[in-house]
C-alpha positions in Angstrom: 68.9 73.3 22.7 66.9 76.6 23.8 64.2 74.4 25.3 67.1 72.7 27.2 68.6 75.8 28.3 71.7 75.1 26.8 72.2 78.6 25.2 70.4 80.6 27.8 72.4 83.0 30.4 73.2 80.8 32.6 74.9 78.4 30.5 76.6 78.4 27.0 74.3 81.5 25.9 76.4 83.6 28.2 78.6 86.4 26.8 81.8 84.4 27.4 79.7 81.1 26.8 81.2 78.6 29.2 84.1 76.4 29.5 85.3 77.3 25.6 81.6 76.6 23.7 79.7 79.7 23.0 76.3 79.7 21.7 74.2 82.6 21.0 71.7 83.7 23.3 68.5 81.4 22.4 69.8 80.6 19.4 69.1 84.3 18.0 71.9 83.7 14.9 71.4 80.4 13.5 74.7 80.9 11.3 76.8 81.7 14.1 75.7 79.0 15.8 75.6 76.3 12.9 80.2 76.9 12.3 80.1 76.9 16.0 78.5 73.1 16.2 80.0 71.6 12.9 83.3 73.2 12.6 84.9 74.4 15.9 86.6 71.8 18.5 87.8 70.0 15.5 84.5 68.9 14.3 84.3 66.8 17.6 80.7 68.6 18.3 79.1 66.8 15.5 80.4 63.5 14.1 78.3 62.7 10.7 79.7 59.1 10.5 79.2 58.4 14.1 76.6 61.0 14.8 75.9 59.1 18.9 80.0 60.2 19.6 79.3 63.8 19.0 79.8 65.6 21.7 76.8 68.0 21.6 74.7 63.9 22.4 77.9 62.7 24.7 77.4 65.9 27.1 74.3 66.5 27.6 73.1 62.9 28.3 75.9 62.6 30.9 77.5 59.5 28.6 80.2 61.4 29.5 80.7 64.1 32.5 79.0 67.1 32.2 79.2 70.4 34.1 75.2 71.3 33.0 74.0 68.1 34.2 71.7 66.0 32.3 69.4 67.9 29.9 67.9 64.9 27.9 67.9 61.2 27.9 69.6 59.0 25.5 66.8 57.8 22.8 64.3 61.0 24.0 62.7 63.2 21.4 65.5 65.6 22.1 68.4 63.3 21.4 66.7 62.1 18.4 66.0 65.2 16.6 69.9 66.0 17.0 70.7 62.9 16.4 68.6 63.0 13.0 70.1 65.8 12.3 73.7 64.7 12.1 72.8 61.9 10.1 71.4 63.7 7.5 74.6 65.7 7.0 73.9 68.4 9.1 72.3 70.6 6.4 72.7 74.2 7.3 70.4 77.1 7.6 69.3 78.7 4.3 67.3 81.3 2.9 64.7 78.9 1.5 63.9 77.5 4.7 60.5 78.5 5.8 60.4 81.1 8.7 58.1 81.4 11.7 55.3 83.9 11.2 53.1 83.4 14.8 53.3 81.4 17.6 49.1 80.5 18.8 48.5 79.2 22.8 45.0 77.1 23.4 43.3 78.0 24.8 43.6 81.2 25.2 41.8 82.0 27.8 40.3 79.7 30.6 38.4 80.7 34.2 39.2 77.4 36.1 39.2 77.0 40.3 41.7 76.6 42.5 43.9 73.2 42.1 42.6 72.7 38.4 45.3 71.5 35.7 44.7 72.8 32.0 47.4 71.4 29.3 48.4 74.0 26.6 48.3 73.3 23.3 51.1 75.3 21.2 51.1 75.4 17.3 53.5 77.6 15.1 52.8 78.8 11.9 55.4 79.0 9.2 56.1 81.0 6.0 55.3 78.2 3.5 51.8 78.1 4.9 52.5 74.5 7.5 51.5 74.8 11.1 53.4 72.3 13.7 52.4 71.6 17.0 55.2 72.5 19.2 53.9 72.2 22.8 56.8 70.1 23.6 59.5 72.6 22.1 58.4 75.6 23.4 59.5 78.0 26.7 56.6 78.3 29.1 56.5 80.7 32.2 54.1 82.2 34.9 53.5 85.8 35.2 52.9 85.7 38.8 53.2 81.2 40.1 51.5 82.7 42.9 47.8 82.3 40.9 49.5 79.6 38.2 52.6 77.6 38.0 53.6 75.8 34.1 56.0 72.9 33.9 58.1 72.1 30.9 55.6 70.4 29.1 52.9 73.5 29.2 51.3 71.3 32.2 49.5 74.7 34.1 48.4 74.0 37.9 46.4 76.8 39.3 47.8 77.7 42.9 45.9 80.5 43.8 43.5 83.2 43.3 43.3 85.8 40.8 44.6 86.4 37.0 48.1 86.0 35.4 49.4 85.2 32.2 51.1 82.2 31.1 53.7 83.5 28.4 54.6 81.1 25.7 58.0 81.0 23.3 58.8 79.4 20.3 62.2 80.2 18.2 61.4 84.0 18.0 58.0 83.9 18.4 56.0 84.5 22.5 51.9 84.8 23.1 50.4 84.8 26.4 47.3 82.7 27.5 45.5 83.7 30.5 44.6 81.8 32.9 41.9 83.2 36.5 40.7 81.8 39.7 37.9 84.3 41.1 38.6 84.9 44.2 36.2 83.2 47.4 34.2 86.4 47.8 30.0 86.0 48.2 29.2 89.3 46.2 25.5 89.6 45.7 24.7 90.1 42.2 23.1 93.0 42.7 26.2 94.8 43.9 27.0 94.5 40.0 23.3 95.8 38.6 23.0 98.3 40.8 26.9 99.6 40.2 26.8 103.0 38.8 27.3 103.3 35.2 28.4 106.3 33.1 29.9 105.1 29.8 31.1 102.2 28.2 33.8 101.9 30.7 31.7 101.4 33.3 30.4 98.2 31.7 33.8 96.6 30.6 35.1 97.0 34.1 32.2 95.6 36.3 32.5 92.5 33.9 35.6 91.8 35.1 34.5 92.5 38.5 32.2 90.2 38.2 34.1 87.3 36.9 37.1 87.5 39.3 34.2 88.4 42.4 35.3 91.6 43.4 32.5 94.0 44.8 32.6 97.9 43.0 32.9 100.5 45.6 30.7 103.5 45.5 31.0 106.6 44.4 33.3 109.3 46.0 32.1 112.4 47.7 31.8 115.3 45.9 34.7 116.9 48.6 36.9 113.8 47.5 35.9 114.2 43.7 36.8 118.0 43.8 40.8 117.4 44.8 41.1 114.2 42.9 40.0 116.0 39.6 42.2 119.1 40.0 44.8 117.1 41.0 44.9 114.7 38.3 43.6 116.9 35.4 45.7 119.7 36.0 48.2 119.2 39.1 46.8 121.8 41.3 44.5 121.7 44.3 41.1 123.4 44.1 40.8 126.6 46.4 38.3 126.7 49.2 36.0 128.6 47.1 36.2 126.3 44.4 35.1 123.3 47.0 32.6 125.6 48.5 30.9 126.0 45.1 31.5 122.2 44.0 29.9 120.8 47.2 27.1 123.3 47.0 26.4 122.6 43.3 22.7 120.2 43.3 23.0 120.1 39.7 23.1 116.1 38.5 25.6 117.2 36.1 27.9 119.1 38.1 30.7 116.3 37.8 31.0 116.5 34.2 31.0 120.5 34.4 33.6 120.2 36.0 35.8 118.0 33.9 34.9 120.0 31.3 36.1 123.4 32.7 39.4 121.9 33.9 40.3 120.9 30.5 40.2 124.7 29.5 42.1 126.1 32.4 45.9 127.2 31.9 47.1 124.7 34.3 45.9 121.7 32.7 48.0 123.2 29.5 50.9 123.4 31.9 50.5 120.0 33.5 50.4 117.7 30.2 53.0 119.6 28.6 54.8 119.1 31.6 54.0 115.3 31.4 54.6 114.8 27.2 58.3 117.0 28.2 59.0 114.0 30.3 58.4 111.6 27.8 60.0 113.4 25.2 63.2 114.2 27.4 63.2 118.0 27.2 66.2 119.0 28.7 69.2 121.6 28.5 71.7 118.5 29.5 71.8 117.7 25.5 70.0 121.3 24.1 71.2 124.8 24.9 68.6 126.4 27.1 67.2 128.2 24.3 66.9 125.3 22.2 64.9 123.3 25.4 62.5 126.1 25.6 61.6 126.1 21.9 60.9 122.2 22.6 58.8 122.9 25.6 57.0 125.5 23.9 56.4 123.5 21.0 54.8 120.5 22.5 53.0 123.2 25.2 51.3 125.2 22.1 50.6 121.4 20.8 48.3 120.8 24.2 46.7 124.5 24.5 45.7 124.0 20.6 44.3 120.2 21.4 46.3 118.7 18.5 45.9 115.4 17.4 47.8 112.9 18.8 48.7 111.4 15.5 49.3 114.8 14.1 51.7 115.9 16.7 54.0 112.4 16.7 53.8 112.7 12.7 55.2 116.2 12.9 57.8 115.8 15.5 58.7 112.3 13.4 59.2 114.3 10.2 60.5 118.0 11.7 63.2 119.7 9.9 64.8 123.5 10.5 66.3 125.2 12.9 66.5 124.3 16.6 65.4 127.6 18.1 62.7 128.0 16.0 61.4 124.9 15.0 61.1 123.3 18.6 60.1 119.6 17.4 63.4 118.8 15.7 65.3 119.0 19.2 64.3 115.7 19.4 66.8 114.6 16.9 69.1 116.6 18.4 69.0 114.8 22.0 69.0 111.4 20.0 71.8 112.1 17.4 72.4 108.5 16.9 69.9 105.8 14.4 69.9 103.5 17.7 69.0 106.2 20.3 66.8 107.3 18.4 65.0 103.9 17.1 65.2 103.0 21.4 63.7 106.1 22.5 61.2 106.8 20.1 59.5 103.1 20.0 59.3 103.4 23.9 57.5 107.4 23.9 55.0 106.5 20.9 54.5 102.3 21.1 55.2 101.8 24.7 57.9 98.8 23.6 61.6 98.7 24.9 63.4 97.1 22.2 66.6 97.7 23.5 67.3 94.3 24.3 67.1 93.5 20.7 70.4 95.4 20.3 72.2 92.4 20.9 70.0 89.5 20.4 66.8 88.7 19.7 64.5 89.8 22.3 63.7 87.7 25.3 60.4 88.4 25.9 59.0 89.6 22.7 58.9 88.8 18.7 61.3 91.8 17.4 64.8 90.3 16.6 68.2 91.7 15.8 66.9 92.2 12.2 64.1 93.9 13.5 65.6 96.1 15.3 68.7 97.2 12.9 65.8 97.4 10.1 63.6 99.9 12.0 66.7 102.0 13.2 68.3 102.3 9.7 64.7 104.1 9.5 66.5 106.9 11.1 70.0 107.0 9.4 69.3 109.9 7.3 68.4 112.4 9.9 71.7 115.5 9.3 72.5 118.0 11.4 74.3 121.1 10.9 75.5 124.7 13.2 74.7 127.5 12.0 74.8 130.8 13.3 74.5 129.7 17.2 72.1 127.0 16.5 71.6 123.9 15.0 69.5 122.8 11.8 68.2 118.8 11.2 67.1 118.2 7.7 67.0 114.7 5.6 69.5 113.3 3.5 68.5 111.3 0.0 71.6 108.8 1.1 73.0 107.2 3.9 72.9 103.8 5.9 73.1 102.1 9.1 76.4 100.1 9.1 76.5 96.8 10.5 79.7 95.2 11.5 81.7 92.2 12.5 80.9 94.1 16.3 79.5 91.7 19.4 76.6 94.2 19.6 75.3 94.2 15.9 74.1 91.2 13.2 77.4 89.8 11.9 76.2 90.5 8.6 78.3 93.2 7.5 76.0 95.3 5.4 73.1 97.2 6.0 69.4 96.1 6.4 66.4 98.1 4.5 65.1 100.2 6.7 61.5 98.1 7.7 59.3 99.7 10.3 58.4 97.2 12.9 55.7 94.4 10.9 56.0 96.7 8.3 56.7 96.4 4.7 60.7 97.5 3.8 61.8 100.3 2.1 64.5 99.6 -0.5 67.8 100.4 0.2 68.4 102.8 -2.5 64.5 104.2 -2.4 65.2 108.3 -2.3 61.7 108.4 0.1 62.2 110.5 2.9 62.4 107.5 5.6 60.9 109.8 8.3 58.1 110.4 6.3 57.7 106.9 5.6 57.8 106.1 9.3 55.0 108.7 10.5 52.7 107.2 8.3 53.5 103.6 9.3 53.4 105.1 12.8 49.8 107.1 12.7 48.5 104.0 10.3 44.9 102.7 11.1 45.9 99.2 11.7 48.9 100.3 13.8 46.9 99.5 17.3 50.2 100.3 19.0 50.7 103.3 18.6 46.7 104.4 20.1 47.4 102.1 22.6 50.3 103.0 24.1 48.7 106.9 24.6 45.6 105.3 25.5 48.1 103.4 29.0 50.1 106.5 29.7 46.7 108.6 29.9 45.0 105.8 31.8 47.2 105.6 34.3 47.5 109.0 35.1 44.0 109.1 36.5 43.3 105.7 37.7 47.1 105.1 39.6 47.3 102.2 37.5 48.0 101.4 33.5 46.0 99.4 32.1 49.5 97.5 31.2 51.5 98.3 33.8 54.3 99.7 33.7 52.6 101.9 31.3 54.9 102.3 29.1 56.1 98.2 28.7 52.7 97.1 26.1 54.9 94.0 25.2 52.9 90.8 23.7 54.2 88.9 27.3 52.8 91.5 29.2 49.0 91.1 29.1 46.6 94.1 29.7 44.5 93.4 33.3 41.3 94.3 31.1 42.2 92.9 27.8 38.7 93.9 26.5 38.4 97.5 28.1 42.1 98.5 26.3 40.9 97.6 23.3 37.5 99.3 23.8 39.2 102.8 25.4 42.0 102.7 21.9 39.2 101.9 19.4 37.3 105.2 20.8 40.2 107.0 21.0 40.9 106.4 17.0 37.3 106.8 16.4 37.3 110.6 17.9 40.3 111.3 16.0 42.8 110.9 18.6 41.7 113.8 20.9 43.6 113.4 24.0 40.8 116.0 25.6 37.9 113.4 24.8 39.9 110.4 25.9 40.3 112.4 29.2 37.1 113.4 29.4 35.7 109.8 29.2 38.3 108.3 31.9 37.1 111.5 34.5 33.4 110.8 33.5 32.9 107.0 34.2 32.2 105.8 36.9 35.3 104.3 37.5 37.2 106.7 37.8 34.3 108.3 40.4 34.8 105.2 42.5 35.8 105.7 46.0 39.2 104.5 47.3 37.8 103.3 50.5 38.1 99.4 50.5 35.7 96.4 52.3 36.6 93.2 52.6 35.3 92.5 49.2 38.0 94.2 46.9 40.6 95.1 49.2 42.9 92.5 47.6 41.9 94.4 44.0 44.8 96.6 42.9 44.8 96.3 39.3 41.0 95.8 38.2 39.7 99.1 39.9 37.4 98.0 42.1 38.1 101.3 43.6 40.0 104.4 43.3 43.9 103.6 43.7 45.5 105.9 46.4 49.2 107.1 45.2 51.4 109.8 46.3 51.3 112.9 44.3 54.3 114.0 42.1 57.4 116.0 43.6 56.2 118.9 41.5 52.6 118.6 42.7 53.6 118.4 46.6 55.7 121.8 46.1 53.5 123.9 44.4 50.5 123.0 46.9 52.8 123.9 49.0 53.0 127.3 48.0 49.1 127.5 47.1 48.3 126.7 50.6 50.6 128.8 52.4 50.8 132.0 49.5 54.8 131.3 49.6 55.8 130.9 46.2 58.9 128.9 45.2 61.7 130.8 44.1 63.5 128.8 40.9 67.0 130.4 39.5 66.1 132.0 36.4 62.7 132.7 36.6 60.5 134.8 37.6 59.3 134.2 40.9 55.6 132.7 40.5 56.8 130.0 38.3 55.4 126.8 39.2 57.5 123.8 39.6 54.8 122.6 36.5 55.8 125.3 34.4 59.2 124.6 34.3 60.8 123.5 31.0 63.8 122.0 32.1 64.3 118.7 35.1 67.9 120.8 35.7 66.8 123.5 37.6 68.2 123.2 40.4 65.5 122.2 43.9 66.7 119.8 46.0 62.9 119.0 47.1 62.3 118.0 43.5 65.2 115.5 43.5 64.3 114.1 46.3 60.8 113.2 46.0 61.7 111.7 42.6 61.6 114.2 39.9 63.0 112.3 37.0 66.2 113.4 35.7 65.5 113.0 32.0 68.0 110.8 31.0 65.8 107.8 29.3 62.4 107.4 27.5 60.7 105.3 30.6 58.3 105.8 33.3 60.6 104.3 35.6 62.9 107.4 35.7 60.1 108.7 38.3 59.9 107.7 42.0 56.7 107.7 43.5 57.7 105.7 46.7 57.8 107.3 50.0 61.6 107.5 51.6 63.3 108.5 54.6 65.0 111.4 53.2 61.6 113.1 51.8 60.2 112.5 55.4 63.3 113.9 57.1 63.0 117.2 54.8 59.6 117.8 55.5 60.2 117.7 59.1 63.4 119.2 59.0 63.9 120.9 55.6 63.7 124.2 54.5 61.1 124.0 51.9 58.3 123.6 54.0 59.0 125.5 57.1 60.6 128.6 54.7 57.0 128.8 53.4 55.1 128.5 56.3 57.2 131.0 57.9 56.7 133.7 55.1 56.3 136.8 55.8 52.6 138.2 54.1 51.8 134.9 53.3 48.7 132.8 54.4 49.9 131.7 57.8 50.5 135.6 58.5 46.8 136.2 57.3 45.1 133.9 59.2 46.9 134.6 62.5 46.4 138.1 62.1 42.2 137.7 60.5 39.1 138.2 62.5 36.8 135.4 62.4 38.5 133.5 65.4 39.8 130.0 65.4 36.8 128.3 63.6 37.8 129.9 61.0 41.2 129.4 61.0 40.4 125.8 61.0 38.4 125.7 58.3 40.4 127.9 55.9 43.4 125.5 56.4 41.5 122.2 55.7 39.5 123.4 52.8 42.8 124.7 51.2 45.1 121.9 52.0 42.6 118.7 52.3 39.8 120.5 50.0 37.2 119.3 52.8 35.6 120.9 55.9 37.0 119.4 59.0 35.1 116.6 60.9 33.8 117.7 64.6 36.8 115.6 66.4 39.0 117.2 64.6 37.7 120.9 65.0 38.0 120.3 68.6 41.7 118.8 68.8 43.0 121.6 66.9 40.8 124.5 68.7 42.2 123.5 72.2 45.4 123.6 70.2 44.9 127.5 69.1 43.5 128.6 72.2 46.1 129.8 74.7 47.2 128.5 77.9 44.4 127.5 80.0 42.2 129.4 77.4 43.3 132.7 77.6 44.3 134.8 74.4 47.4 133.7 73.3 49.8 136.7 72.2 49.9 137.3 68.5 53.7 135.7 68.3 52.3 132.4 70.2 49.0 132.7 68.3 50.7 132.6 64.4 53.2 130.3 66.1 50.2 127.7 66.6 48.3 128.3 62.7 52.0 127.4 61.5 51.8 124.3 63.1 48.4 123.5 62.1 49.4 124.2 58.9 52.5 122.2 59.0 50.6 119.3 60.3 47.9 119.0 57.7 50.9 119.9 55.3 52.7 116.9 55.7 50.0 114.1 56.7 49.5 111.3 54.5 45.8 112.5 53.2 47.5 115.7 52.1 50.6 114.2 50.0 48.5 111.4 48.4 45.9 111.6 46.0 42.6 109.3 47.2 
């Protein structure tokens, strides 16, 4: 019935099911299901002693009408497997009855041209040790029917170029097989040996290249690789003496100097504990101010001391005291409830959103309602207490997750032990601290997860594009675009002990990450296998405080000190309407979502219009007021503006445009009003141009 879309959305799976029959969703509660068939509508659903008049054959065979149409044919498979069913007495689902344990697609993996058919073969294994083939059973869909379309049958055509996954479900089980046309491109081999290569990435990436017949761009400039770095490392631009002395630099190891001196600098502290607070939801909209700074300045000491990564989710996972001085256990103070907390935290340390699984199993991965009600009764001992002004989360020996009779919960009506996700239960009554037990399932060896899903959040940081993307979505139906390279990049990043500074450090060493983001005609259709450097608009908090570097007008934020950068900030609710509207995220939910990178009509409107901008530019002492005022003439001007705001010198075209531009009418001296009038537009040009506000 789930292969005939009986109980999907659409039809009797619906919330209200449809015309008085309910089903679950895809079947996820057997039980439910089984008194729904055999004893509602007077039995007239299944008839044992006549089992071809039940209506659950009459219906969907159109023997008599049928809103759904025809699903099956009298005498198919389908009909016969109900129909068998019936006839046997309609045995219902038991304990004993083996369960599914995997779901395996072949092949797996398959480089075939464009037009090419491959049949799937699907075979599920079961509990008792029997496998089945199930091709004909199971759910098949494209990720993208623009490379690769699948019928019903698990029939693939391929309909264009490039790489997608065909996801595969059986009962609650989905794998992905992945299917590739290269594209038509006549690369000469000798664009791949003579790539540049700087570390294992390198290699891992220019095989795929090579397969799907995209060309690898070379490497940036150093003027290009200068800004990107500072940018991406630590969120600020470099200064024009910091470009002068990159540039100048003949050392061959100057790039790697470099990386390495940005990971010590303040603002690469402030920038990643910036990013981990958005992860984490550090916020005063559920924590007292107080309570959000001792957050922030936990997870901020966590990044200037280089903690492990498994080390700091193991202590946040099992942090107990005070809110004000033990920052960590705000955590459990913004995610008060077992299910909040189970949603949130499975999203910020393994990248899945199990959410759906609140109310049935999931659609497009393995976990199930027992899954999910197992892993958050994980978290139904976490207490909470005020005292004096403050709060104070500590563990209790007792305490369960109840399950009701409620539409959103198993209809089992007692607890489930509390099972991390393909992990081995705790018993109900076990007196372990459940949080302890957790952080040691999470930071486990074998638990690839949880490396992996730091591993796609750091990844995408500096190459504009997860490795799974969205970076934080690592479900089983969403393939990796370098399956090999992700599980290269984890297994390295476990091997060096989790060090988020050496992972780093790799990414901003290879080669890849070095490649330019200028395009030919043999990768501009890459956006995923980085080919070449992905061009994105920097972050709202980026954009203002370059803002201020470039023209010396720092932003003024209510309550703090004036100086503060919009990257030092430990709370989303300070107030700046330029944040909000180039998409600073509100802090609300664990996803990567809650950002906007997109360009809009309102951010373009306020830098034209708005206040921000022209405020600074307009500042009294600050660098607009310098430059008009300097000696050095307009050369100089020039070139102070476009090595701090583009971190380049400026080519000879464009020195000339904006000299005739500073020079006064008819080339006499402009007065000094006229004159700082003209830098402030200079400025406010390169300010808001699209090579400014995007990183490339």
């Amino acid at each position: 019935m789930t292969k005939m879309g009986c109980n999907s959305g659409a039809c009797h799976g619906a919330a209200a099911g449809k015309n008085g029959f309910k089903l679950t969703l895809r079947g996820y509660d057997p039980e439910t299901d089984y008194v729904t068939l055999t004893r509602q509508a007077a039995g007239r659903r299944t008839n044992p002693l006549e089992p071809a008049r039940s209506l659950i054959l009459l219906k969907p065979t159109r023997t008599i009408p049928h809103m759904g149409g025809r699903r099956f044919e009298v005498g198919s498979a389908e009909y016969r497997v109900i129909a068998g069913w019936i006839a046997s007495g309609m045995p219902p689902p038991t304990d004993a009855d083996p369960r599914i344990r995997s779901v395996e697609v072949a092949p797996a993996r398959r480089v075939l041209a464009e037009g090419d058919e491959l049949q799937l073969v699907v075979k599920a294994r079961f509990s008792d040790g029997t496998v089945e083939d199930v091709t004909r059973w199971a759910r098949y869909t494209s990720g993208d029917e623009t490379v690769a379309e699948v019928g019903d049958t698990g029939l693939v055509k391929m309909q264009g170029y490039g790489e997608t996954a065909i996801n595969v479900s059986y009962l609650s089980q989905v794998a992905p097989a992945r299917v590739a046309v290269p594209f038509p491109l006549a690369v000469p081999a000798e664009a791949y040996a003579q790539a540049e290569r700087r570390n294992f990435i390198d290699e891992l990436v220019l095989a795929k290249l090579q397969q799907l017949h995209f060309a690898p761009a070379g490497l940036c400039a150093d003027a290009e690789f200068v800004r990107r770095a500072f940018i991406d490392a630590a969120g600020i631009l470099p200064t024009p003496e910091d470009v002068e002395r990159f540039v100048a630099d003949t050392s061959s190891a100057k790039r790697e100097r470099l990386v390495d001196a940005l990971l010590e600098r303040p603002e690469f502290v402030d920038y990643w504990a910036y990013k981990w607070s958005d992860v984490l939801l550090v916020s005063s909209r559920k924590l007292s101010r107080k309570s959000a700074q001792a957050f922030y300045d936990w997870i901020r000491e966590g990044v200037a001391a280089n903690k492990r990564w498994d080390a700091f989710a193991r202590e946040l996972t099992t942090a107990s005291g005070r809110s004000d001085e033990q920052g960590a256990v705000n955590y459990f103070l913004i995610h008060r409830s077992p299910i909040d907390l189970a949603e949130s935290y499975t999203q910020a340390f393994l990248g899945l959103t199990l959410t759906c699984a609140r109310c049935h199993n999931h659609p497009l991965e393995k976990w199930t309602q027992r899954d999910y009600y197992g892993f958050a009764n994980l978290f139904a001992r976490v207490a909470h207490k005020s005292e004096g002004g403050s709060f104070v989360v500590y563990s209790t020996p007792t305490g369960d997750l109840n399950l009701g009779q409620g539409s959103s919960s198993p209809r089992i009506g007692k607890p489930l032990p509390p099972r991390p996700l393909d992990g081995k239960p705790l018993p109900l009554g076990s007196a372990q601290d459940r949080r302890e037990y957790v952080a040691r399932w999470l930071t486990a060896a074998d638990n690839t997860l949880f490396a992996r899903a730091v591993v796609n959040r750091v990844w995408g940081n500096f190459l504009g594009r997860g490795l799974v993307n969205p970076v934080d979505d690592l479900r089983s139906t969403n393939p990796a675009s370098n399956d090999e390279l992700f599980a290269a990049v984890a297994r390295d990043f476990v091997a060096h002990g989790y060090d988020v500074k050496h992972l780093i450090r790799t990414i901003m060493t290879s080669a890849t990450y070095q490649r330019s983001s200028q395009t030919t005609a043999l990768n501009i259709d890459d956006d995923r296998y980085y080919s070449h450097y992905l061009i994105r608009r920097l972050p709202a908090e980026v954009i203002l405080d370059a803002f201020s570097q470039v023209t010396g007008a720092p932003e003024k934020f209510e309550g703090y000190p004036l100086g503060t950068r919009a990257l030092q900030l430990p709370d989303t609710r300070v107030k700046s309407y330029f944040l909000t509207a180039f998409g600073r995220p509100e802090r609300l939910v664990t996803s990567a979502a809650e950002r906007q990178q997109d360009p809009t009509l309102a951010q373009a409107l306020h830098v034209i219009n708005g206040d921000t901008l022209n405020r600074k530019l307009m500042a009294e002492g600050g660098t607009i007021d310098r430059l008009a005022g300097a000696a050095g003439g307009d050369e100089a001007v020039v070139r102070a503006l476009y090595l701090s705001a583009l971190s380049r010198e400026p080519t000879a075209a464009e020195k000339a445009a904006l000299l005739k531009a500073l020079a006064g009418p008819e080339g006499a001296p402009a007065s000094p009003s006229n004159r700082r009038l003209a830098v402030e537009d200079v400025a406010w040009a390169l300010l808001t141009s699209k090579e400014f506000l995007f990183n490339h």
